[in-house]
N, CA, C and O atoms as a MOPAC input file, in Angstrom:
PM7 MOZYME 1SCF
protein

 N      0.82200 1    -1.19100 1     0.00000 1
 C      0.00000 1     0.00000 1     0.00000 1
 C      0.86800 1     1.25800 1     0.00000 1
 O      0.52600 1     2.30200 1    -0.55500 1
 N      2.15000 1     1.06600 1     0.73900 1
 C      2.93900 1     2.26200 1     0.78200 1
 C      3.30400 1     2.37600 1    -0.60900 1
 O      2.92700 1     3.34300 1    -1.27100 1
 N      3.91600 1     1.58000 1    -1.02900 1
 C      4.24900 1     2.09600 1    -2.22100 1
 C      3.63300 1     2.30500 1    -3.63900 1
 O      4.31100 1     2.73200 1    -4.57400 1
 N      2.48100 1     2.02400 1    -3.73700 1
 C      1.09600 1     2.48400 1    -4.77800 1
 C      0.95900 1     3.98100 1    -3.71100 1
 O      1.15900 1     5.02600 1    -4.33100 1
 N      0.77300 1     4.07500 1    -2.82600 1
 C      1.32600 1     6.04600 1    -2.67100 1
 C      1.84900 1     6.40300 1    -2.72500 1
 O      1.61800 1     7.55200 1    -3.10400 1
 N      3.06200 1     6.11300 1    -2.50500 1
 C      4.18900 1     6.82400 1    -2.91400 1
 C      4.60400 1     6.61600 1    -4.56400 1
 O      5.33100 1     7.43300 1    -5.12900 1
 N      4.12900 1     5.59100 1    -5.15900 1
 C      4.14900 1     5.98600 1    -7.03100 1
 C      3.53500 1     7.18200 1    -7.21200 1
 O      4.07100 1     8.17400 1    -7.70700 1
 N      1.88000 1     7.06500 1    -6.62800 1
 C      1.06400 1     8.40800 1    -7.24400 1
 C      1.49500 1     9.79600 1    -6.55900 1
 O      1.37400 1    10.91000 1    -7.07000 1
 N      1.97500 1     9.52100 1    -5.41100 1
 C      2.41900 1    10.94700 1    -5.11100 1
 C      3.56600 1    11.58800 1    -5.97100 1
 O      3.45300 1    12.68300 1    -6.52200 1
 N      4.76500 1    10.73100 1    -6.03000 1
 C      5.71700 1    11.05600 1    -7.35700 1
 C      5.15400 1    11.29400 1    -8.35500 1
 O      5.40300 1    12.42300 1    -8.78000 1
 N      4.22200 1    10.49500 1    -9.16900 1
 C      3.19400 1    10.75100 1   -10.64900 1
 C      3.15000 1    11.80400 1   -10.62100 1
 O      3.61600 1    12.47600 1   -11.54200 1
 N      2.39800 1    12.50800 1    -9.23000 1
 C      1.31500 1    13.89100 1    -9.56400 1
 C      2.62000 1    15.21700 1    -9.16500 1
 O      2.39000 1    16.38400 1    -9.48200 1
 N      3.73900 1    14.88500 1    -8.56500 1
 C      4.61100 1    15.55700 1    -8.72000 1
 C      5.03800 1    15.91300 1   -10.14700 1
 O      5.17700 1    17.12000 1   -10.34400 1
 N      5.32800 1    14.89700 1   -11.42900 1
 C      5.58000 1    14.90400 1   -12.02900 1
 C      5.22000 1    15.93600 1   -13.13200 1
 O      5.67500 1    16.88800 1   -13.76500 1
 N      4.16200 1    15.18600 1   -12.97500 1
 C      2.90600 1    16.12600 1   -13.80500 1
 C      2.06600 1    16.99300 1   -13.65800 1
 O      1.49000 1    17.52100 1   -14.60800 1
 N      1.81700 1    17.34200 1   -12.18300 1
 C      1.66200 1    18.57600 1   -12.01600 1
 C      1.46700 1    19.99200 1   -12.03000 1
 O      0.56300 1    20.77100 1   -11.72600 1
 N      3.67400 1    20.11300 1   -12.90400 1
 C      3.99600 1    21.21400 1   -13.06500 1
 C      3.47300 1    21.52500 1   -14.60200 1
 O      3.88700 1    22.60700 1   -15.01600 1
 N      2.82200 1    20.94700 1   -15.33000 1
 C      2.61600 1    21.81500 1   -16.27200 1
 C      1.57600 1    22.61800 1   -16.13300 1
 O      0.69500 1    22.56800 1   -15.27400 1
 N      1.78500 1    23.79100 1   -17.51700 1
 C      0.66000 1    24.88800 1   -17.29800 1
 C      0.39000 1    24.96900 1   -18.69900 1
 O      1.27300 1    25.16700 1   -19.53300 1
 N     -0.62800 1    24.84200 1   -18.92300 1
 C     -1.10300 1    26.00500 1   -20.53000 1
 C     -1.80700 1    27.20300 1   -20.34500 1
 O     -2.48500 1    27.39500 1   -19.33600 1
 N     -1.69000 1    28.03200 1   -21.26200 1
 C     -2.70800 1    29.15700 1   -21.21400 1
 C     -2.90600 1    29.37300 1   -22.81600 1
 O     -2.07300 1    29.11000 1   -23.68200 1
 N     -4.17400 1    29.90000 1   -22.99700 1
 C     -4.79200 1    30.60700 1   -24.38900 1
 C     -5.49200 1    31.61500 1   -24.14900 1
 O     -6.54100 1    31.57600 1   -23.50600 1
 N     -4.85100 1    32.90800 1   -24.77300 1
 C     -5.12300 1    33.92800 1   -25.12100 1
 C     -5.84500 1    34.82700 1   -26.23500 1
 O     -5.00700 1    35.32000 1   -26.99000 1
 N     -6.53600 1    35.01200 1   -26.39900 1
 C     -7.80100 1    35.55600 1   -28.12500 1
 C     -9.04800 1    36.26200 1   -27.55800 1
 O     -9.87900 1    35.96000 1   -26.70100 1
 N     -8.91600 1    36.98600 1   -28.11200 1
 C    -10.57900 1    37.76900 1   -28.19300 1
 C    -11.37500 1    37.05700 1   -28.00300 1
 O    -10.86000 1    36.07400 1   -27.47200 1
 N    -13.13600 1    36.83700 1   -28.19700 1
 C    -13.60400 1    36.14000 1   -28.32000 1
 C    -14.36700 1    36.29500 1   -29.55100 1
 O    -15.31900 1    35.55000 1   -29.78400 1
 N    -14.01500 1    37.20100 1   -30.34100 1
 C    -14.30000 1    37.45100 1   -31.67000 1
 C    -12.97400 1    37.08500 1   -32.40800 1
 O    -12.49400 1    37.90200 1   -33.19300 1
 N    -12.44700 1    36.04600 1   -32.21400 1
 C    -11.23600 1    36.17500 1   -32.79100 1
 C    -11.53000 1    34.32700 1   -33.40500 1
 O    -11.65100 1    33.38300 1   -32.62400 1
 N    -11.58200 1    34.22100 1   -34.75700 1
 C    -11.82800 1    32.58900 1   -35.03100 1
 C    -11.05800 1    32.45300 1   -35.98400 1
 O    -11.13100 1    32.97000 1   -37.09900 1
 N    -10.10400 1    31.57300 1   -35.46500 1
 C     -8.85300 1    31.48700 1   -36.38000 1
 C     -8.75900 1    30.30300 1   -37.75900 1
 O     -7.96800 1    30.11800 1   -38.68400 1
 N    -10.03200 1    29.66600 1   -37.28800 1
 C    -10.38500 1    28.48600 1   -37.90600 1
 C    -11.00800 1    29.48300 1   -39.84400 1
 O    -10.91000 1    28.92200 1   -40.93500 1
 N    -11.44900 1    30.63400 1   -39.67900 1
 C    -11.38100 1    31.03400 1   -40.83800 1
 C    -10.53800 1    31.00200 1   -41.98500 1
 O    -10.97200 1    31.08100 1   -43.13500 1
 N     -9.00700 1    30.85400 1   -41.60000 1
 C     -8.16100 1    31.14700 1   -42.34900 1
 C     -7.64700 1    29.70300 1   -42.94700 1
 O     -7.64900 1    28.64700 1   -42.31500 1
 N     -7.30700 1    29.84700 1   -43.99300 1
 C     -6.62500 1    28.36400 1   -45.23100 1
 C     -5.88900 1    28.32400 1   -44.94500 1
 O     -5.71200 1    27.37000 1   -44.18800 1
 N     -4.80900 1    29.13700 1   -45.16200 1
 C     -2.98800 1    29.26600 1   -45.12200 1
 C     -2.48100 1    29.41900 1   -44.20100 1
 O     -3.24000 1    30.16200 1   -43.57800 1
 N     -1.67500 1    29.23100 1   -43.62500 1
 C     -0.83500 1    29.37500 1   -42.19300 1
 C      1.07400 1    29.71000 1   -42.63900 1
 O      1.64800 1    28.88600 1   -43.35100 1
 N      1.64100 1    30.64300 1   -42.24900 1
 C      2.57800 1    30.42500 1   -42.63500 1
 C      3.32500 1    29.96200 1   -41.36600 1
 O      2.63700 1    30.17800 1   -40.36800 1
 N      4.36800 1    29.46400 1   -41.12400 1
 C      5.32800 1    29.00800 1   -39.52900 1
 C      6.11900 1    29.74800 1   -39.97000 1
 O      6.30900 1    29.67400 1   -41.18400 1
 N      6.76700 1    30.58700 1   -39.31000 1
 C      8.24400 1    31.18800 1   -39.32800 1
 C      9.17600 1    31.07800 1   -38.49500 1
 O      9.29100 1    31.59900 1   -37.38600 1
 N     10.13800 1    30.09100 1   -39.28200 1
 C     11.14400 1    29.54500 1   -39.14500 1
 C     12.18400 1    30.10700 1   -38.16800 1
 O     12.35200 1    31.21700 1   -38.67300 1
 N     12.65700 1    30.08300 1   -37.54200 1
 C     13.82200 1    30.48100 1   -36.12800 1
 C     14.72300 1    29.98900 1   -36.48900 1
 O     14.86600 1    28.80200 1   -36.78200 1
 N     15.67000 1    31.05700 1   -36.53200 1
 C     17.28800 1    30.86800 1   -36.69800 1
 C     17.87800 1    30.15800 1   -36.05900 1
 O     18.72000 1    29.53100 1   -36.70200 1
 N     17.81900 1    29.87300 1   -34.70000 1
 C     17.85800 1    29.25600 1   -33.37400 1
 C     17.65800 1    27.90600 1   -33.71000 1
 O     18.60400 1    27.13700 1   -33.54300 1
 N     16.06400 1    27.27000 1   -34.37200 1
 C     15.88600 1    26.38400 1   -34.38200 1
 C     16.59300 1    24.90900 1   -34.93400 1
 O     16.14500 1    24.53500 1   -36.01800 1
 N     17.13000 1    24.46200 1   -34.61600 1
 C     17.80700 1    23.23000 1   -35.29900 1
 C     17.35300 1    21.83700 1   -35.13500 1
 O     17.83500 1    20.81400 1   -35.62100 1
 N     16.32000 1    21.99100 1   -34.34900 1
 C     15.39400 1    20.85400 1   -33.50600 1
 C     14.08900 1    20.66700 1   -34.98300 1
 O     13.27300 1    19.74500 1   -34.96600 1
 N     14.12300 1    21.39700 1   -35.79200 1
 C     12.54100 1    21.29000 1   -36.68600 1
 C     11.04300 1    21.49700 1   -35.92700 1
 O     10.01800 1    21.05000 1   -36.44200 1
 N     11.03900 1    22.31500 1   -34.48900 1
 C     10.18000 1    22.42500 1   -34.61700 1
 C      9.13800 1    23.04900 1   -35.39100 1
 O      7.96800 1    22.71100 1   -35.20900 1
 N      9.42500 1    23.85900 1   -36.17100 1
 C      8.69600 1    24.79600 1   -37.43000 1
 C      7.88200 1    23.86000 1   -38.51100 1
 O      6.91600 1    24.17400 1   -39.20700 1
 N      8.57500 1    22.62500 1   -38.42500 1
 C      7.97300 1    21.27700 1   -39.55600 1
 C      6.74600 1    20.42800 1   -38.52400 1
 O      5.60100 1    20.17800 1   -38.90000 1
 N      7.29700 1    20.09500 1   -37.22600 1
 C      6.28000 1    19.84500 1   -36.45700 1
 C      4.89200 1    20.88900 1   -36.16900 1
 O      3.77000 1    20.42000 1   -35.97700 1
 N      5.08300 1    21.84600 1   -36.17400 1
 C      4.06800 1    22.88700 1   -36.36800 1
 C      3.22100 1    22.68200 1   -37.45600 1
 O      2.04600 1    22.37000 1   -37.26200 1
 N      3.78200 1    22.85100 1   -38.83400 1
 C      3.56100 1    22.79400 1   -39.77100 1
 C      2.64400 1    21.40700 1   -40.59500 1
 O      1.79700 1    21.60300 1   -41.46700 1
 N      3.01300 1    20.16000 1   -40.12700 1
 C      3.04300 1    19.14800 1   -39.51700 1
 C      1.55300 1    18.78400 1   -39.25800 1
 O      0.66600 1    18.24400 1   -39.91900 1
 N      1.66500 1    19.32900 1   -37.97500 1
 C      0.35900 1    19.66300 1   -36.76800 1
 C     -0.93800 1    20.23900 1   -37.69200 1
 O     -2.04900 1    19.71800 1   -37.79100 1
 N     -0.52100 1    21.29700 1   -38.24300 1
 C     -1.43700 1    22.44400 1   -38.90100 1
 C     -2.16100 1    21.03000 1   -40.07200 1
 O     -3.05500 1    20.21600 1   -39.84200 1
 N     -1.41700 1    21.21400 1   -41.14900 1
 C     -1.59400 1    19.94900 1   -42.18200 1
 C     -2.66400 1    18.82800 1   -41.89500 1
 O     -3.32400 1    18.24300 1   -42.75400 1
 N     -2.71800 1    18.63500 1   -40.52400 1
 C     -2.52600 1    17.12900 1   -40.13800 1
 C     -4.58200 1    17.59200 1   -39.73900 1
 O     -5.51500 1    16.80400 1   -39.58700 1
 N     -4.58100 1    19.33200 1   -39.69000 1
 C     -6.29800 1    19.90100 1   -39.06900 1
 C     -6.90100 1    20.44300 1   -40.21600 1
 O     -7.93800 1    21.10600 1   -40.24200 1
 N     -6.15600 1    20.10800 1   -41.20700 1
 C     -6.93000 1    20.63400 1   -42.72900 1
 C     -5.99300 1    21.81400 1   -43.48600 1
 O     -5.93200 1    21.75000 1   -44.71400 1
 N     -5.35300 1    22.75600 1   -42.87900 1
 C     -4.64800 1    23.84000 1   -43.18500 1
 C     -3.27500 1    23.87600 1   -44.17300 1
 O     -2.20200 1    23.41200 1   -43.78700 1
 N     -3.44200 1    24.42600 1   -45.35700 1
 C     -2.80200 1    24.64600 1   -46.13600 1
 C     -1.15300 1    25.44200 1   -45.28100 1
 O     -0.96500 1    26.65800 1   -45.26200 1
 N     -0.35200 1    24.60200 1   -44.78100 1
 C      0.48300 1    25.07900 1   -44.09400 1
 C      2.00600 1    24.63700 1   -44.68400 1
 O      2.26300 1    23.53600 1   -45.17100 1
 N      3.14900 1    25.99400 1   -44.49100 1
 C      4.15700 1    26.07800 1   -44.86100 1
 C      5.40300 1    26.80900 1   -43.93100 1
 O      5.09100 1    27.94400 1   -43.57100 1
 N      6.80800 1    26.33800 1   -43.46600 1
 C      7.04600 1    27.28100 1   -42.88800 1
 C      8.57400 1    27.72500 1   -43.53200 1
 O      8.98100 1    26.94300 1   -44.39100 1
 N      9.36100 1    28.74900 1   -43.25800 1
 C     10.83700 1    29.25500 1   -43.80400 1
 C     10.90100 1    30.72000 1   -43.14900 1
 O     10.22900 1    31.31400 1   -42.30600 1
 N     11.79100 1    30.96100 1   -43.76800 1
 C     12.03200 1    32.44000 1   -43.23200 1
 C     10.96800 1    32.99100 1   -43.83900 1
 O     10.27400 1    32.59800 1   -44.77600 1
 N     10.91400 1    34.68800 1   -42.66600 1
 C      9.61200 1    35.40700 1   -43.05500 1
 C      9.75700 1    35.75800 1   -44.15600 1
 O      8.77600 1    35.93000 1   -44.87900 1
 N     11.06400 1    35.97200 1   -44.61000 1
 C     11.49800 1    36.82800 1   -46.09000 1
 C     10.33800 1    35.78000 1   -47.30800 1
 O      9.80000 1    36.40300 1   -48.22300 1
 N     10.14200 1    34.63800 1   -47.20800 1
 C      9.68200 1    33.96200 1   -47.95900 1
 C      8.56100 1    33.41300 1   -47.81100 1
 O      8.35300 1    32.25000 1   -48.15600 1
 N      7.45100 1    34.37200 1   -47.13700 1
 C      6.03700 1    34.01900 1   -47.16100 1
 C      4.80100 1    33.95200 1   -47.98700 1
 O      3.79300 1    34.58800 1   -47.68200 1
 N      4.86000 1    33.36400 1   -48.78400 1
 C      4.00100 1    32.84000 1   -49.86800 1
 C      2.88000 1    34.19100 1   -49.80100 1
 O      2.54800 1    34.50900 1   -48.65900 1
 N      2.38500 1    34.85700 1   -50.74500 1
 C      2.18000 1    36.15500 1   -50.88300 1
 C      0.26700 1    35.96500 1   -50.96800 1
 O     -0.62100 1    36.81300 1   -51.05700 1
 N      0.23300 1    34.55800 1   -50.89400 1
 C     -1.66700 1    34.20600 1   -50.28600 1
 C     -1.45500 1    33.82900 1   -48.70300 1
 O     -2.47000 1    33.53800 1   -48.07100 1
 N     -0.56400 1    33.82200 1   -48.22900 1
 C     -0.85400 1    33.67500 1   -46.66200 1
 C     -1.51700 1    34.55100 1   -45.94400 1
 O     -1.40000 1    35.75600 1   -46.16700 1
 N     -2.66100 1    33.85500 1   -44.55100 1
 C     -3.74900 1    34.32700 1   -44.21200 1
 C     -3.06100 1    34.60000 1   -42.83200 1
 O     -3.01200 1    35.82400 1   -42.71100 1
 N     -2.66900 1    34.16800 1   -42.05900 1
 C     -1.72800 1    33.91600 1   -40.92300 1
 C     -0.34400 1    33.56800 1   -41.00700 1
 O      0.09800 1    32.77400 1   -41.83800 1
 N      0.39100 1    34.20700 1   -40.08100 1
 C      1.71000 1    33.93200 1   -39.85700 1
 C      1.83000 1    33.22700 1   -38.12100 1
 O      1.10800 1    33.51400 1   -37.16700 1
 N      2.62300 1    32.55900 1   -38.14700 1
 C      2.53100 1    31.43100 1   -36.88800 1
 C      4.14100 1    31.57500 1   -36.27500 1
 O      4.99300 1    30.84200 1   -36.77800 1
 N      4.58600 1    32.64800 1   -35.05100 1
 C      5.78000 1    32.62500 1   -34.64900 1
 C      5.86300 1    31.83300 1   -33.34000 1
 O      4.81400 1    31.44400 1   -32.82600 1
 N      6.95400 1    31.59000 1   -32.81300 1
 C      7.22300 1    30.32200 1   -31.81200 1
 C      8.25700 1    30.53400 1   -31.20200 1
 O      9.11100 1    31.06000 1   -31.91600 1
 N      8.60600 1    30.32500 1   -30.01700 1
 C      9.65500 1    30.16200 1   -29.10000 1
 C      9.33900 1    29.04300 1   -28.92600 1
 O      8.21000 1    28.61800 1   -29.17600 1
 N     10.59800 1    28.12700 1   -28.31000 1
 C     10.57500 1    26.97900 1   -27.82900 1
 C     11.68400 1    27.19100 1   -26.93400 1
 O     12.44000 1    28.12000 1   -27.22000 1
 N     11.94500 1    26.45000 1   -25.81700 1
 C     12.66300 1    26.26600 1   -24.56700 1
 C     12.97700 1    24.97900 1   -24.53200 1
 O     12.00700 1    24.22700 1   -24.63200 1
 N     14.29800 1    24.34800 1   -24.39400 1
 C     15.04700 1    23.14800 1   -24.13500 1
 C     15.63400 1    23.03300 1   -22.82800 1
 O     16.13500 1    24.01500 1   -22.27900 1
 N     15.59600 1    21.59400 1   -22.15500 1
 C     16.30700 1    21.20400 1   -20.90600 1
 C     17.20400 1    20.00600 1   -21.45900 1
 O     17.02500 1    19.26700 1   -22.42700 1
 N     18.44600 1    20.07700 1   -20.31900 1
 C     18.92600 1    18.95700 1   -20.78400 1
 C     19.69000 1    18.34000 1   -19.40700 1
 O     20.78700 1    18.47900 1   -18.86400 1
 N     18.22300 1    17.43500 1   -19.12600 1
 C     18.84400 1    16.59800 1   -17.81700 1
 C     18.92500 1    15.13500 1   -18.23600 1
 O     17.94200 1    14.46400 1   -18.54900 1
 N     20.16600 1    14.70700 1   -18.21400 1
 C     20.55700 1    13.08700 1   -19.10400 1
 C     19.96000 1    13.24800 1   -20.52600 1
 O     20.78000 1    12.73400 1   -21.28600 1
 N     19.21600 1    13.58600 1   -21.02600 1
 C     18.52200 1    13.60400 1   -21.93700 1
 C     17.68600 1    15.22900 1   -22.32400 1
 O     17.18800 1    15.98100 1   -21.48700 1
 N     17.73400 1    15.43900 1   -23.80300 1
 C     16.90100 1    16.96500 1   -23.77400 1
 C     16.05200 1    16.61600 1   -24.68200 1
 O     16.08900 1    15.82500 1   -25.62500 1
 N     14.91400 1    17.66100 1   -24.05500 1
 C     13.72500 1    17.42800 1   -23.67000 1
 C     12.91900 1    18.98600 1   -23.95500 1
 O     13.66500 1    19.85700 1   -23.50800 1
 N     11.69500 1    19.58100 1   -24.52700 1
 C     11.46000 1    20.45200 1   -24.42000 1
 C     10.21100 1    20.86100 1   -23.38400 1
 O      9.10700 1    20.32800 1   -23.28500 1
 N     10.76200 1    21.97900 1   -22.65600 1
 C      9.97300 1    22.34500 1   -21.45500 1
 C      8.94300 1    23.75900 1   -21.61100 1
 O      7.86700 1    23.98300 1   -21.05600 1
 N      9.57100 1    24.43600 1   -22.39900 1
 C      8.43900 1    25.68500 1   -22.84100 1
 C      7.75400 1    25.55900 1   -24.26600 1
 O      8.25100 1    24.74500 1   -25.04400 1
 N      6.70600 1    26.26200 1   -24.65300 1
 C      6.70000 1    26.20700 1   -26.03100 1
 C      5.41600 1    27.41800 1   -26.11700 1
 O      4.37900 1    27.21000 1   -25.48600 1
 N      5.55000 1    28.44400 1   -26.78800 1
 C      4.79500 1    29.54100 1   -26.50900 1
 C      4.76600 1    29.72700 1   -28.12800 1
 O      5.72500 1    29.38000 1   -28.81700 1
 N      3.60600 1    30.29400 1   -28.66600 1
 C      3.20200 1    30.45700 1   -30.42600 1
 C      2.25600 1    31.78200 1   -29.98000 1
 O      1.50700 1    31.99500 1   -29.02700 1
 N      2.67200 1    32.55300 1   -31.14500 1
 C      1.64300 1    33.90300 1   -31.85200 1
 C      0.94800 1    33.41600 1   -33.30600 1
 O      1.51200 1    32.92600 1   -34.28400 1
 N      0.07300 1    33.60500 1   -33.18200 1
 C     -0.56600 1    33.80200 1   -34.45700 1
 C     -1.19500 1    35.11300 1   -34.56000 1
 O     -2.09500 1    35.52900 1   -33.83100 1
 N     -0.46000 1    35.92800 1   -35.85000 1
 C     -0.65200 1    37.36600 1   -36.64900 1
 C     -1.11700 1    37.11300 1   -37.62800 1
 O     -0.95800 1    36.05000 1   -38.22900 1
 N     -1.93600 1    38.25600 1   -38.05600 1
 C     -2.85500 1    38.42800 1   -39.23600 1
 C     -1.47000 1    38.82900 1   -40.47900 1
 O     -0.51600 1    39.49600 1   -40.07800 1
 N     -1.52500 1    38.35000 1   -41.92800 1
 C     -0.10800 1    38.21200 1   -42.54500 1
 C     -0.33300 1    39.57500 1   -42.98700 1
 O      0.67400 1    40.08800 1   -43.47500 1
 N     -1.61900 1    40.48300 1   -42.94600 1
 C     -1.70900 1    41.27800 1   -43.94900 1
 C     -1.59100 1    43.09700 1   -42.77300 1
 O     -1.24600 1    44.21700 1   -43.15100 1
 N     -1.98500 1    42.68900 1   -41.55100 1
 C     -1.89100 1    43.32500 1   -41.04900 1
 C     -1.18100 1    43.66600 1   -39.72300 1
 O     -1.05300 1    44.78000 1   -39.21600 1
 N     -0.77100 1    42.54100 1   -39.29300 1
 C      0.52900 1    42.47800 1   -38.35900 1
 C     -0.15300 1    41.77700 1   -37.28800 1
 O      0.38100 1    40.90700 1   -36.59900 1
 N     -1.59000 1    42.26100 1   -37.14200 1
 C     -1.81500 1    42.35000 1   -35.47400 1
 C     -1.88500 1    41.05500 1   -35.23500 1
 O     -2.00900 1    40.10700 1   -36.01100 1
 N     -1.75800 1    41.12400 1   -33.65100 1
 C     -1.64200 1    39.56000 1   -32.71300 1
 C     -2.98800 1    39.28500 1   -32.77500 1
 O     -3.86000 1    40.12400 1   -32.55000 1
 N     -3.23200 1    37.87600 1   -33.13900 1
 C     -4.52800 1    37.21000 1   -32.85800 1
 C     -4.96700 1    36.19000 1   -31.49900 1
 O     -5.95400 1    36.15700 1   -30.76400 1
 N     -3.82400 1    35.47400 1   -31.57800 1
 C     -3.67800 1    34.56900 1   -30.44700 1
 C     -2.39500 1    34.69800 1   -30.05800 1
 O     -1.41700 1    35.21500 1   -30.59900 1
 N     -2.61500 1    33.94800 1   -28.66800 1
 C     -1.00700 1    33.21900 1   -28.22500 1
 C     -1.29200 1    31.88800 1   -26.90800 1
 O     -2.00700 1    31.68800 1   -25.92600 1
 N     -0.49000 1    31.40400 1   -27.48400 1
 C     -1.09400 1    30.43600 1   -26.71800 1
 C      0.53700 1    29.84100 1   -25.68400 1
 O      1.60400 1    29.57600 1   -26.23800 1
 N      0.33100 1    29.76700 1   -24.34200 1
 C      1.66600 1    28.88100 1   -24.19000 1
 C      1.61400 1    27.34300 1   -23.49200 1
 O      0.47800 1    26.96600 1   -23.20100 1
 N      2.56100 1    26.55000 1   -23.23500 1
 C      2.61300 1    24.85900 1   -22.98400 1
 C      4.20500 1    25.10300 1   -22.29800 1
 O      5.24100 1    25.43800 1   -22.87300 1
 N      3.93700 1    24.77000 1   -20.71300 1
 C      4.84700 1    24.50800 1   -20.07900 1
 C      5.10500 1    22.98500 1   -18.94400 1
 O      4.51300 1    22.41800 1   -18.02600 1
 N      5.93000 1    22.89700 1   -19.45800 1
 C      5.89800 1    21.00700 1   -19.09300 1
 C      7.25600 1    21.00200 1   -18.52800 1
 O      7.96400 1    20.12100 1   -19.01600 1
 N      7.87600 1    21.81300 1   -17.54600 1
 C      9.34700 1    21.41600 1   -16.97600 1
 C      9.84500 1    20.20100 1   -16.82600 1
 O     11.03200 1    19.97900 1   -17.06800 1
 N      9.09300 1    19.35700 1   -16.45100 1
 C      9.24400 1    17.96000 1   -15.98700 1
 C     10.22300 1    17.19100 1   -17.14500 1
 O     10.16700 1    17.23300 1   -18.37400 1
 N     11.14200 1    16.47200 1   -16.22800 1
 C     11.73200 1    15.52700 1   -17.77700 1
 C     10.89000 1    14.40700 1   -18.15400 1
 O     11.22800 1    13.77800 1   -19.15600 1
 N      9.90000 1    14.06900 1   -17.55200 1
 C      8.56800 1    12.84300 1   -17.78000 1
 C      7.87400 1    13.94000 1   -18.11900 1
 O      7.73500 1    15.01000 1   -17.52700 1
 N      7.36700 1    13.46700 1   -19.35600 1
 C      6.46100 1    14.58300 1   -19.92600 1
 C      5.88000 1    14.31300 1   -21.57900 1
 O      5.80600 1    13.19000 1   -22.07900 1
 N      5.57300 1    15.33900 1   -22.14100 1
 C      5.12400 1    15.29400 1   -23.18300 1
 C      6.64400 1    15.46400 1   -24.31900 1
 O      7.69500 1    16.08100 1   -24.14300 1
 N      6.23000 1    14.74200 1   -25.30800 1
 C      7.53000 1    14.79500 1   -26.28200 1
 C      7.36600 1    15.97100 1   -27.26300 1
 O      6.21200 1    16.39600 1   -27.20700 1
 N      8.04000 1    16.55600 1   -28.03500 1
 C      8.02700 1    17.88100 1   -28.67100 1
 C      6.85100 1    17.51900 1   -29.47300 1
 O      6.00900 1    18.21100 1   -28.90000 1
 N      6.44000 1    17.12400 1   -30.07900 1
 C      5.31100 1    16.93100 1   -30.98300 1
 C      4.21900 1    17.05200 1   -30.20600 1
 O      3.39200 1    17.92400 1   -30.47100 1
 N      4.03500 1    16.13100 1   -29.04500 1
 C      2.99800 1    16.30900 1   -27.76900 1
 C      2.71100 1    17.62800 1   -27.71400 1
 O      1.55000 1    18.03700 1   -27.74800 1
 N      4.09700 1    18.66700 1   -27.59500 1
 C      3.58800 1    19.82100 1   -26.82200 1
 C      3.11100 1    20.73100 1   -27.61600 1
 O      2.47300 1    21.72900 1   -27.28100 1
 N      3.51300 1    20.29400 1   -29.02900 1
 C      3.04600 1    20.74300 1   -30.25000 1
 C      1.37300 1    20.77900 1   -30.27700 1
 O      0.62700 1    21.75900 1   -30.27000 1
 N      1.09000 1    19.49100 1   -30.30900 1
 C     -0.24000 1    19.15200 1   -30.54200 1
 C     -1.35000 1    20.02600 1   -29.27400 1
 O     -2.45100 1    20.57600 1   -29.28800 1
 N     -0.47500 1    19.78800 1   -28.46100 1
 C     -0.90900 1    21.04900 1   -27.01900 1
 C     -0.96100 1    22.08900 1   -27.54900 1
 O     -2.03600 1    22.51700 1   -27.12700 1
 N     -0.53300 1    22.89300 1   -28.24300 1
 C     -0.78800 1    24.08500 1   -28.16000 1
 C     -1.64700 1    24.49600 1   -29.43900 1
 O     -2.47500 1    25.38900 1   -29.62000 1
 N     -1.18200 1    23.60300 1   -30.16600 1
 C     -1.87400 1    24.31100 1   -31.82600 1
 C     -3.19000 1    23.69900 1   -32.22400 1
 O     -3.94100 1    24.09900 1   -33.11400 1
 N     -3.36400 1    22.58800 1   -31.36200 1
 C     -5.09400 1    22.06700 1   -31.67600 1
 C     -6.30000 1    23.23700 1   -30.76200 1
 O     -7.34300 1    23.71700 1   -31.20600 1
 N     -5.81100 1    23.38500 1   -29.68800 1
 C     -6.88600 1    24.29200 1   -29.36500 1
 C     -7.35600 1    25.58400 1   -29.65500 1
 O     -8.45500 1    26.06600 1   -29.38200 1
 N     -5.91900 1    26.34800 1   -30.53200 1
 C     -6.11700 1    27.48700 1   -31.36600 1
 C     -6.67200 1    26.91900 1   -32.93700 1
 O     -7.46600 1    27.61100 1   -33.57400 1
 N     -6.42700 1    26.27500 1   -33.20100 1
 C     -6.89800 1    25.90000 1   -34.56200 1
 C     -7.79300 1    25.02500 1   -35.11400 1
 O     -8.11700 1    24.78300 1   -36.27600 1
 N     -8.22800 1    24.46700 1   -33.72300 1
 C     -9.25700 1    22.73400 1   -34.11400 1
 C    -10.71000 1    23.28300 1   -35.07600 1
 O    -11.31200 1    24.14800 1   -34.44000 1
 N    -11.27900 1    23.01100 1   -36.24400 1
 C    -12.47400 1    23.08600 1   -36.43100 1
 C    -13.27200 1    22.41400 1   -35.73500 1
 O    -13.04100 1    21.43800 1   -35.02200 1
 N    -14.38200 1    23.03400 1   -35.98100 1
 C    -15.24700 1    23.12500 1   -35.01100 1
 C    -16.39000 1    21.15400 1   -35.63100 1
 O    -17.36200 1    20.77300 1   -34.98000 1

């Protein structure tokens, strides 16, 4: 018995620490738009911009990502991203925060963030799917 509590007490330690948040108007429906562009991070060497991209594809969305210099000139949205890496024995991503801007007019539409410190956790695609299905899921 002790130790089936002491698993779940470690478990809920584990998992716990994550947080999401989503941010949007409530006139704000992002599900309008076809095109998505991802813009690509210099930084990035991990591909998350393809996992994004990926993600998007995978909910109907005509999606592409590269540098901004090269945003396909029908894009409806532009999709920017930070991502945050740990590296305990193994790396692992622990932040992951996305904007989505209107391509034609700059402004912020959403933002959404996914924080999972834990090294038991969600895998980059996971945190992917965390953040970009609930800004983008049709309805």
């Amino acid at each position: 018995m002790k130790k089936i509590f002491l698993s779940i007490a470690c478990l809920l330690l584990l998992t716990a620490c994550s947080s999401m948040s989503i941010q949007k108007q409530a006139s704000t429906n992002l599900t309008r738009f076809k095109t998505v562009y991802v813009e690509h991070r210099l930084a990035d060497g991990r591909g998350v911009d393809q996992l994004i991209t990926q993600e998007l594809s995978h909910l109907g969305y005509d999606a592409s990502s590269g540098p901004l210099t090269m945003t396909p000139p029908d894009t409806e949205a532009v999709l920017t991203y930070i991502d945050e890496w740990n590296w305990d024995f193994t790396l692992y991503m622990i932040d992951l925060e996305v904007q989505v801007r209107d391509a034609r007019s700059g402004q912020v539409l959403a933002t959404a963030h996914c924080d999972h410190p834990a090294m038991i956790g969600k895998s980059p695609s996971g945190m992917v799917k965390a953040v970009i299905d609930p800004l983008f899921e049709r309805p």
